[in-house]
N, C-alpha and C positions, 0 to 999 in steps of 0.2 A: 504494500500500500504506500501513495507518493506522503511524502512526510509535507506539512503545511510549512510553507515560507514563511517565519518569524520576521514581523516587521522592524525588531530593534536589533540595531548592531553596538553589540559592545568590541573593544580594543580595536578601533577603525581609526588607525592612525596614516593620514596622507602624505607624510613626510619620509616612511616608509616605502624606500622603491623598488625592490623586491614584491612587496603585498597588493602596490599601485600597479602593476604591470599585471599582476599574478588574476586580476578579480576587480581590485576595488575601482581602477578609475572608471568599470563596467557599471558601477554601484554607483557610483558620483555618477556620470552620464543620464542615469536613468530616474534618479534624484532631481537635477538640474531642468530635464526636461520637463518633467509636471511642476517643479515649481515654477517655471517663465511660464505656464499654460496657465497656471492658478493667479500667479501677481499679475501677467496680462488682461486675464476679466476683471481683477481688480481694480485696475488702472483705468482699464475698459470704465466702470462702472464708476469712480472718483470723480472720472471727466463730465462723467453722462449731461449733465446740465451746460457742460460747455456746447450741447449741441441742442439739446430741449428750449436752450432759450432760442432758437432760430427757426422752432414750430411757435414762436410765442408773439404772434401781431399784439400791439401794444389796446389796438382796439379792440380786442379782443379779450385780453389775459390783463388788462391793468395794468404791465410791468414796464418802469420807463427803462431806456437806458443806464441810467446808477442804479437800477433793483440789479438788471442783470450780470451790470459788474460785481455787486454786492454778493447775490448769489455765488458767483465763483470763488468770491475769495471766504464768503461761509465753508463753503464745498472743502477748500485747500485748506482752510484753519482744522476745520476734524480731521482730515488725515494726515496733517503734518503731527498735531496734538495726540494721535493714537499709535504715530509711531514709537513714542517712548516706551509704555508696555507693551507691544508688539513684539519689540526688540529682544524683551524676556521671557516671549512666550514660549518660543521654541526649546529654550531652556528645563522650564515648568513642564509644558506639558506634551513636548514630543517636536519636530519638524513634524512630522506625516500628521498626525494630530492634529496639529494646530491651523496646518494647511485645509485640514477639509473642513475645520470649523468655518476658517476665515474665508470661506468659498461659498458653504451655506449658506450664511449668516444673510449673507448680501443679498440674498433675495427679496427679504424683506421690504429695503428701500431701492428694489428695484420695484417692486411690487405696488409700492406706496407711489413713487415716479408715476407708472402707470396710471392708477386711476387718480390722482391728484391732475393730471392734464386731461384728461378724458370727460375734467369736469371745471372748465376754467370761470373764472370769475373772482377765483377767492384769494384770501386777505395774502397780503405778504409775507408775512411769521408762517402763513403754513407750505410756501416754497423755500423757504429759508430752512425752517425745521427738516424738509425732506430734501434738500440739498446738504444738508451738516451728515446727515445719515448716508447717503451717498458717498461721503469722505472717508466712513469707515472702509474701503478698498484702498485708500491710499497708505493705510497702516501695513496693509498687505506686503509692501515691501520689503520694512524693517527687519518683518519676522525671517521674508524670503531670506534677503540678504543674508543675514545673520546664518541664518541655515548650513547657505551654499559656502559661506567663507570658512566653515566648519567640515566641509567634504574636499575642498583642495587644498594641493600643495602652493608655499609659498608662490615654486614658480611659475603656477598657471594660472594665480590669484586673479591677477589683472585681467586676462582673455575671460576665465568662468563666473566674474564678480562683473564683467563688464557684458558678458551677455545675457546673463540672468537678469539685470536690469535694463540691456535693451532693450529685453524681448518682451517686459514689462511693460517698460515706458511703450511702445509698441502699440498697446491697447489701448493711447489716447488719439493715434491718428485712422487704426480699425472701425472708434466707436461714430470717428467722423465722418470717414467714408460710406459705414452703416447708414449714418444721416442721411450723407448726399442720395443714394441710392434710393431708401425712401423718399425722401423733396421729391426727384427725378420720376418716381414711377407712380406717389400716391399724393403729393404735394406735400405743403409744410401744415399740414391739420391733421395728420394721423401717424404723431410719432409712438403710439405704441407696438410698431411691428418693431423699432431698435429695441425698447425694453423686451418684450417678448425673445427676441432673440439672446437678449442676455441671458433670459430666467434660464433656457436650452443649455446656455455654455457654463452656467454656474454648475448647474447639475452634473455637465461633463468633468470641468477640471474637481470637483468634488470626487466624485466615482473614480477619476486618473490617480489622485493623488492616495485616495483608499487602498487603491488596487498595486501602488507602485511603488510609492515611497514609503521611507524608511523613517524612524525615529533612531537618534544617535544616542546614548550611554556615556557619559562623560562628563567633564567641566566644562559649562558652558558660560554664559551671561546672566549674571544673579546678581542680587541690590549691591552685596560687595564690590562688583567689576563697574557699576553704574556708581557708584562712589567715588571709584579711583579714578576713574574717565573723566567725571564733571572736574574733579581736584587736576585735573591734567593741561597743562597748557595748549599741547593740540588738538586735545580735544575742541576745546573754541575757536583756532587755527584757521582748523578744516572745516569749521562748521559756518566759519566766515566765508569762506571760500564757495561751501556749495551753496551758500544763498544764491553767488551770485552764477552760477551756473546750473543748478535742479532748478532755484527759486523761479532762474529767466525759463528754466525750457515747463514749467511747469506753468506760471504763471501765463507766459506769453501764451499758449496753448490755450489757455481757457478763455483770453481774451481775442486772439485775433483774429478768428469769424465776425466776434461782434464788431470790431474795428472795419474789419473788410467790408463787410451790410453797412455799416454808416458812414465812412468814407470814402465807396467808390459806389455808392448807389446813382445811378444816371436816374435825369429828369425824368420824370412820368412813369420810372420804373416802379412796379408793387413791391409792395416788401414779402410775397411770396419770392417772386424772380431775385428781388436782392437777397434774399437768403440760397436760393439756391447757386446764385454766382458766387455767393462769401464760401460757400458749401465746396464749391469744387474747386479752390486752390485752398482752403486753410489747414487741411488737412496735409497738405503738402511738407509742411514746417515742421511740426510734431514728428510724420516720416522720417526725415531725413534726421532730426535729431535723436529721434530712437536708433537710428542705422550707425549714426556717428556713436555713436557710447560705446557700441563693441569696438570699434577701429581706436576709440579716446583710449580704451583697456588694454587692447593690444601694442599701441604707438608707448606705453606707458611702460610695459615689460620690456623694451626696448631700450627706452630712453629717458626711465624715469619719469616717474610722476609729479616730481614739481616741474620738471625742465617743460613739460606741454602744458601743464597748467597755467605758467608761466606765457606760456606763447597762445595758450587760449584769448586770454583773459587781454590781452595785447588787440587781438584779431575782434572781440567783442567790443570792443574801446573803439573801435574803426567801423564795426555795425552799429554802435550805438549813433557815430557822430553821420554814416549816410542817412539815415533814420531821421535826425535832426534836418538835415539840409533837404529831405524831400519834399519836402511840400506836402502839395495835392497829387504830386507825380508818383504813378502807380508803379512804375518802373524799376524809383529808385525803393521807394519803400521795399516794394517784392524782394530784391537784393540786399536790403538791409535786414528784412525780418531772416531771408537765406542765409546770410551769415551768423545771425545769432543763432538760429538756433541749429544749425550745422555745431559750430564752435561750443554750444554752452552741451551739446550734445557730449561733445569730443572730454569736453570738461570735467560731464559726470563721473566718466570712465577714470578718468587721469586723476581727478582728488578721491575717489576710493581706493587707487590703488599706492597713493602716499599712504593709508589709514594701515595694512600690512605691513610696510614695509619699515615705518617708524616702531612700531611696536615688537616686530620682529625684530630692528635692531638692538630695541632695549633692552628684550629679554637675554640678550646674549651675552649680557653685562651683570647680571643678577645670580648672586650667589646659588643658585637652582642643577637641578641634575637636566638630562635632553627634556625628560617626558614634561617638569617642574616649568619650563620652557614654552615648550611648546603649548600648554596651560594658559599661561599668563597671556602670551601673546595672542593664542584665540580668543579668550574671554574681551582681554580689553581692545583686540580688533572689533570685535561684533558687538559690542557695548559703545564704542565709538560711532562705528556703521550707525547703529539704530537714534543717537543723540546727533548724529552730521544731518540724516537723512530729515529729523523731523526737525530742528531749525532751518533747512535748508527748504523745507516746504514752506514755513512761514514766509521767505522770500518770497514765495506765491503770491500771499496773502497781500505782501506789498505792494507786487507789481498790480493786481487788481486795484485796491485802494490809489495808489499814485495814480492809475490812469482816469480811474473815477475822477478825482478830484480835477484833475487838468480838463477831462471834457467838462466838468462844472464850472472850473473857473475860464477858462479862456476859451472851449470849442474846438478846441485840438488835442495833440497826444507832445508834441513839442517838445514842454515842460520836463513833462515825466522822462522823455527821453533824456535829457541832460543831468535829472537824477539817478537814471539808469548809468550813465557815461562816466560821473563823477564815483560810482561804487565800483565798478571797472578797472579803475585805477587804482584805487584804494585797494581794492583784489590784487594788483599786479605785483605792485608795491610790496603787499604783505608775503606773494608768494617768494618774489626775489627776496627781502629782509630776512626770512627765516629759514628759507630750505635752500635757496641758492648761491646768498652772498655769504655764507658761511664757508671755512675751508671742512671739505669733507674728513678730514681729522681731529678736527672738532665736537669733540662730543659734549662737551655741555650745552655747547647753543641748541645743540637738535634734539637730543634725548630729552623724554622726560624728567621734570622734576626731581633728583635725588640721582639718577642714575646718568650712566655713561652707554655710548656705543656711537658707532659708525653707518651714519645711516644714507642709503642710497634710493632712497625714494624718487 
């Protein structure tokens, strides 16, 4: 009789290359795979409003333009906000576990989505309320992450840490596509076939991640490793860093449909037809930055993750300032918003994989035996992951708000862009002062707090 597959793997050590050849990277691969299919609908479903507000006529649904910037950045507040326990779920109560909870769950306010637009008219608190709900997908990550950073080796961190979250982030330009396609075949008044479609793929990556994935046996990220990270100087570093690269590809995402519908709406056009124009390039942008985070991860095992972050954050600084100088010109805008979020793509990838590589240098330096090592270094990598990830979603939250306020106060996006241009810098700034203009023999500037090591992030 076939003996049942045991979901929990104890002594599943990655750094182990003998056992990684022999079986385990077979176990990572297959790990890997349902979790980008589970954070994918998650993301999927974080966004969903960045696309609901464009079945949403104003004459219609009462929502001005600041409701629905307002809404996104409610959306991104809960899922930046739920990635802090997130972080330690996997921990608690399992990867595989925790994965088909965080998969389930979401039905609920995908469910609510539905008939809450199926019956428009009502008050604002009760799109706000089911947009916050919605943001529980965007916690979906921290747990991912933290996960996967626990199934690889150091040196494949960057490539499986950078495509676990592409393939994620992924799900915000799927669920706009999904959009366009309905606009396109049933108009912008029956978006319950995008939610319906989701409630199908939660049940799948649910049922995938039951049937596939594993829970891990070990030390992981527990309030102790969330202690030593907040007390950690790079922890806020990097967390500065991903504002301004998760913050921009996250934020901008949920805002630049609505930007496209309102600033390249031609005369006598309906605001059906101007949503479905904003519909078939905004999705564009989210694409290509999901695609860039793998290539961000990989360019990163290469040549170090501050060294690109570094030349991100440069490249963003020259998106920002096209951006500024467009105008009304759809042209330049198109190429401004293509290189942010190309680059803030690239970025994602490239300040995750400083987050191993700083901690793995420190552990190297700590009175500890291999395994006592390799420990530390997991726990306060994926304790970092999950605290980078959910400040770095609050940049969201800003980019929403700043734009709000600029079309309040002046009727353009202008403004916000030169607040955007001025963080850019301050990013660049901080990435060369601390991880580059240092001599790489120096280990007090790079290492944490108390400790020494050589770190080549």
């Amino acid at each position: 009789m076939a003996r049942k597959r045991t979901h929990t793997l104890t002594n599943f050590d990655p750094e182990d290359v003998a056992a990684w050849e022999s079986g385990n990277s077979a176990i990572a691969r297959r790990n890997l795979i349902w979790s980008v299919a589970a954070e994918h609908v998650g993301f999927s479903v974080w966004s969903l409003w960045s696309v609901m507000v464009l079945f949403m006529p104003e004459n219609v649904y009462g929502i001005t333009l600041g409701d629905k910037f307002l809404i996104g950045a409610v959306a991104t507040l809960t899922g930046a906000l739920l990635r802090f326990p997130y972080t330690m779920a996997t921990t608690r109560f399992g990867g595989r576990n925790w994965t088909i909870f965080s998969a389930v769950v979401l039905v609920i306010p995908v469910t609510a989505t539905l008939v809450l637009l199926a019956n428009p008219g009502q008050p604002l608190w009760m799109y706000l309320v089911v947009a916050a709900l919605t943001g529980i997908g965007g916690g979906n990550f921290a747990s991912s992450m933290t996960n996967i950073n626990a199934f690889y080796p150091q040196r494949l961190k960057g490539w499986a840490l950078g495509l676990n979250a592409g393939g994620g982030n992924l799900g915000v330009p799927a669920v706009q596509l999904l959009g366009l396609l309905v606009i396109a075949v049933a108009g912008n008044r029956q978006p319950y076939w995008v939610c319906a479609v989701y409630l199908v793929a939660l049940v799948i990556a649910g049922i995938g991640a039951a049937l596939y994935m594993d829970n891990l046996e070990g030390p992981g990220v527990d309030m102790a490793a969330m202690r030593a990270a907040v007390a950690n100087r790079h922890t806020w570093t990097i967390a500065l860093l991903y504002i301004g690269t998760f913050g921009s590809f996250i934020g901008f995402s949920f805002a630049f449909g609505q930007m496209l519908a309102l600033n390249f709406r031609a005369d006598g056009q309906s605001a059906a037809e101007a949503a479905l124009h904003a519909a078939q390039i905004a999705f564009i942008g989210p694409l290509l930055g999901s695609i860039s985070r793998v290539y961000g991860g990989k360019l990163a095992d290469r040549f170090g993750g501050s060294s690109v972050t570094f030349a991100v954050f440069i490249g963003m600084l020259g998106g920002a300032a096209v951006l500024i100088a467009a105008g009304t010109s759809v042209a330049l805008c198109a190429v401004g918003f293509v290189i942010l979020f190309i680059l803030s793509g690239m970025g994602n990838g490239s300040v995750y994989k400083i987050i191993p590589s700083v901690f793995d240098a420190a552990a190297r330096s700590l009175p500890l035996d291999e395994a006592g090592r390799a420990a530390y270094s997991r726990s306060m990598s994926g304790a970092v992951i999950g605290i980078a990830g959910a400040v770095g979603g609050l940049g969201g939250v800003g980019i929403n708000l700043v734009l709000r306020q600029s079309y309040a106060s002046t009727g353009a996006a202008t403004w916000a862009f030169i607040i955007f241009a001025g963080f850019y810098a301050v990013a660049a700034v901080t990435t060369w002062r601390v991880y580059l203009a240092v001599p790489r023999t120096d280990a007090a500037a790079t290492a944490p707090a108390g400790e020494s090591a050589t770190i080549t992030s």
